[in-house]
Each structure stands twice: as structure tokens, then as C-alpha cells.
C-alpha positions in Angstrom: 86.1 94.5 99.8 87.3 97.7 101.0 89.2 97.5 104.3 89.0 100.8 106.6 93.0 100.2 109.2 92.6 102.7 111.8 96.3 102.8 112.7 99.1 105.7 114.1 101.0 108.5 112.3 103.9 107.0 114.6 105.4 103.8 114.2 106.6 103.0 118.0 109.2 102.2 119.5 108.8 98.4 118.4 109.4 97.7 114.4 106.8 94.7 114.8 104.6 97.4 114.9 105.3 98.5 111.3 106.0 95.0 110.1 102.2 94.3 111.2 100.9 97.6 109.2 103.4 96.2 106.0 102.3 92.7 106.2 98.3 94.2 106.4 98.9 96.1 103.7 100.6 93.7 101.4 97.7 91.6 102.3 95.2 93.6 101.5 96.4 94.0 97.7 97.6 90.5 97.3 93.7 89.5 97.8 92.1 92.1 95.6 91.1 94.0 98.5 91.0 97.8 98.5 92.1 100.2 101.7 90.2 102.9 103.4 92.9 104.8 105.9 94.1 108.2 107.6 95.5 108.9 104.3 99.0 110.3 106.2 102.5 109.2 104.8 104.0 108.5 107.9 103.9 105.9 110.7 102.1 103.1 110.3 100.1 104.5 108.2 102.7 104.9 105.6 103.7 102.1 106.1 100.5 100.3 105.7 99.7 102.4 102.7 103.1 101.9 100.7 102.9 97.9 101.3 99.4 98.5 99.9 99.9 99.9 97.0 103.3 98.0 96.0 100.8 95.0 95.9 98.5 96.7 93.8 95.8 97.5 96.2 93.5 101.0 95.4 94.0 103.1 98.5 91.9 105.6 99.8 92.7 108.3 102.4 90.5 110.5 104.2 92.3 113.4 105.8 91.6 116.8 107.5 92.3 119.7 105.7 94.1 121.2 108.3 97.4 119.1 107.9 97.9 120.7 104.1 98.7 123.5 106.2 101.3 121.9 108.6 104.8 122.7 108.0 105.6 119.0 107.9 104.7 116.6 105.5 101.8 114.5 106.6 99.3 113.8 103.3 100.4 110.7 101.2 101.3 112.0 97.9 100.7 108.6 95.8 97.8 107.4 97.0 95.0 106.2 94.1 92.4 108.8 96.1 92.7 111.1 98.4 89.7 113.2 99.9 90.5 116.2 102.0 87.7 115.8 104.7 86.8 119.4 106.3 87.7 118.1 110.0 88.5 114.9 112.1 85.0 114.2 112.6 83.9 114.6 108.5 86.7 112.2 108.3 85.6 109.9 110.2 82.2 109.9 109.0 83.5 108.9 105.1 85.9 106.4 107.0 82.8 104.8 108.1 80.6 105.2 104.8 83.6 103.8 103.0 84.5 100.6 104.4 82.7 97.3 104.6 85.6 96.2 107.6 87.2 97.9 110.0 91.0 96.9 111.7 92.4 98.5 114.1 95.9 98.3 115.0 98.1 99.3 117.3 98.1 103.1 118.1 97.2 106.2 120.4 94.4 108.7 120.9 93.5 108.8 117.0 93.3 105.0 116.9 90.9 104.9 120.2 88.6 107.9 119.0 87.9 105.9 115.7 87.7 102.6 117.0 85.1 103.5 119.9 83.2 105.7 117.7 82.8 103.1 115.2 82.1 100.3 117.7 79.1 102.8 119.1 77.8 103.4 115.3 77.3 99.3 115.4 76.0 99.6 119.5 73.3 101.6 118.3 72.6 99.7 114.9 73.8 102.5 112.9 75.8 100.5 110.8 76.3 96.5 110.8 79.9 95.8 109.7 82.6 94.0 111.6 85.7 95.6 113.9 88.5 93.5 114.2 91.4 94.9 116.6 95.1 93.3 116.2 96.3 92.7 119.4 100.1 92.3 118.7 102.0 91.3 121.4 99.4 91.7 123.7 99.6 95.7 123.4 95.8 95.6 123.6 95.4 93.5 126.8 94.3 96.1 129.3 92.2 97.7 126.8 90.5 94.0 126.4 90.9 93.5 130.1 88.3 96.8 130.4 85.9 95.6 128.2 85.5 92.6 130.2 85.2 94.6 133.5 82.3 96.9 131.8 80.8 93.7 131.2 81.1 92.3 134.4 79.6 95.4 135.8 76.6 95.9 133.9 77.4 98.7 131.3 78.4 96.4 128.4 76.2 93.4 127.6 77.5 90.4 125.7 76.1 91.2 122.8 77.8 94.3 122.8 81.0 93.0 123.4 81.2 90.6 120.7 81.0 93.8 118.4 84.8 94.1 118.9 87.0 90.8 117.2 90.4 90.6 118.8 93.2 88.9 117.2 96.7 87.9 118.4 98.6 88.1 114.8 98.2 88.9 111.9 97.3 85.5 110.3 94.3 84.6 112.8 93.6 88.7 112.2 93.1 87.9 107.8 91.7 84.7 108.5 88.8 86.0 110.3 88.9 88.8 107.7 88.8 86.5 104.4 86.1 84.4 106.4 83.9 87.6 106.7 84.3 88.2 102.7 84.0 84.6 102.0 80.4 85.0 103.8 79.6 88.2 101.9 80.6 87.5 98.1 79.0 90.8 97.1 81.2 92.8 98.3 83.9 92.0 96.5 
């Protein structure tokens, strides 16, 4: 199964925060899953990546052309693939094509823009895979908090809502993952 993280090219100011993207990672390879990511070397995604591929996962990363250009280093070097997508938007759209999960972890603008997006692909019927979000130590509360007032005002329904699976830590978060998998064999 390949597992699309959306996660940040910072790692916080709290190390749990990387621990989480290491412990997803080393997950991910331990179960024969493959990873779909950012494809950047640095915050939690590096960290996420590394963890990874130490545990023998394939890992894929989609990233904008642009940062080749930047005069710090941002593209993993070691991944098993890496496709250079033409902007943030083209990388988004293999992101999507790629995966047959989506996670998203802690992280900022980046995070949000590819977690709504891909939460409107399945509003709209685009696409019908699952969206889990890791709530670590709550950092996603008022996010959550928002959803449920949308609801309770009459722009999300429930349907809609149950699009997006929150999980405390990380072993209800591969639980719910490995019961997805377990529920589609072929995609393995």
C-alpha cells in the first residue's frame, strides 16, 4: 500500500514531533508499505523519509522544481524515486494519483493546503481514499474544533466530516491504517 504523509520541512519546536514522523516512517517499511511524501530532506519530512528507508520502505517524493534552484539543500538525495513536479500544484496532483492513504501530521501552511485539497477531491467524489490526521498532543484540536463548528452551522454535513479520521498517537493512527489495508488486500 502506498502511504502519501503530508508533513513540514520544519521539525518544531517539540522533538515528539519528529519522533512521530520517525516512528511513521519506520512503520511504514516494517509492514511492507511504500511512502508517497514532499520529497524534502529536512524537517519532518526527513525525518519521516530516513526512518523509512532504514526499514526498507520504497519512498517516493514529489517536489517542485523550483527548490533545485534554492541555495539550500532541500531535495532528498537517497530516496528510491524522486519526480521533480513542475509546481506545488503538479505536485500535488501526483501526491494524490500516487497514494492509496493519506496522513497528515503535524505541520503549517504546506500541510493545510494538501490536506484540504485532498479532503475536497473526496467532498466532491473525485477520489475515494481515506485521510487520517495525527493529532499529537492535541496540536490539531482547534483545527478539529472548526470542523465541528462548520458542521454545526450548516456548511459541512456529517458525511462530509467523517472524510477526515483523527487520531491521538500514533498506534490508534496505524491501527486504523493497517485496518484500512486489511479491508483492501489488493492493494498491497
Amino acid at each position: 500500500m502506498r502511504i502519501c504523509v503530508y508533513c513540514a520541512s520544519s521539525t518544531g519546536k517539540d522533538e515528539a514531533f519528529a519522533q512521530a514522523a520517525r516512528e511513521l516512517g519506520q512503520w511504514i517499511g516494517q509492514n511492507g508499505h511504500s511512502l508517497v511524501y514532499g520529497g524534502a530532506c529536512c524537517g519532518t519530512m526527513g525525518a519521516l523519509a530516513d526512518a523509512a528507508l532504514q526499514a526498507g520502505a520504497y519512498v517516493h517524493g514529489i517536489i517542485p522544481r523550483f527548490f533545485e534552484h534554492y541555495s539550500f539543500e532541500v531535495v532528498h538525495k537517497s530516496l528510491s524515486r524522486t519526480t521533480l513536479a513542475s509546481d506545488m500544484a503538479e505536485r500535488k496532483k501526483i501526491l494524490v494519483k500516487e497514494a492509496h492513504v493519506f496522513v497528515a501530521l503535524p505541520g503549517s501552511y504546506g500541510t493545510m493546503d494538501e490536506l484540504f485539497e485532498t479532503l475536497t477531491l473526496c467532498q466532491l467524489k473525485q477520489i475515494e481514499k481515506p485521510v487520517f490526521l495525527l493529532n499529537l498532543q492535541g496540536f490539531y484540536a482547534p483545527l478539529l474544533a472548526q470542523l465541528e463548528r462548520m458542521q454545526e452551522a450548516g456548511f459541512l454535513s456529517s458525511g462530509n466530516r467523517s472524510l477526515l479520521s483523527a487520531a491521538d498517537n500514533m498506534e490508534t493512527l496505524t491501527r486504523a491504517i493497517s485496518d484500512y489495508s486489511r479491508q483492501h488486500p489488493k492493494l498491497l
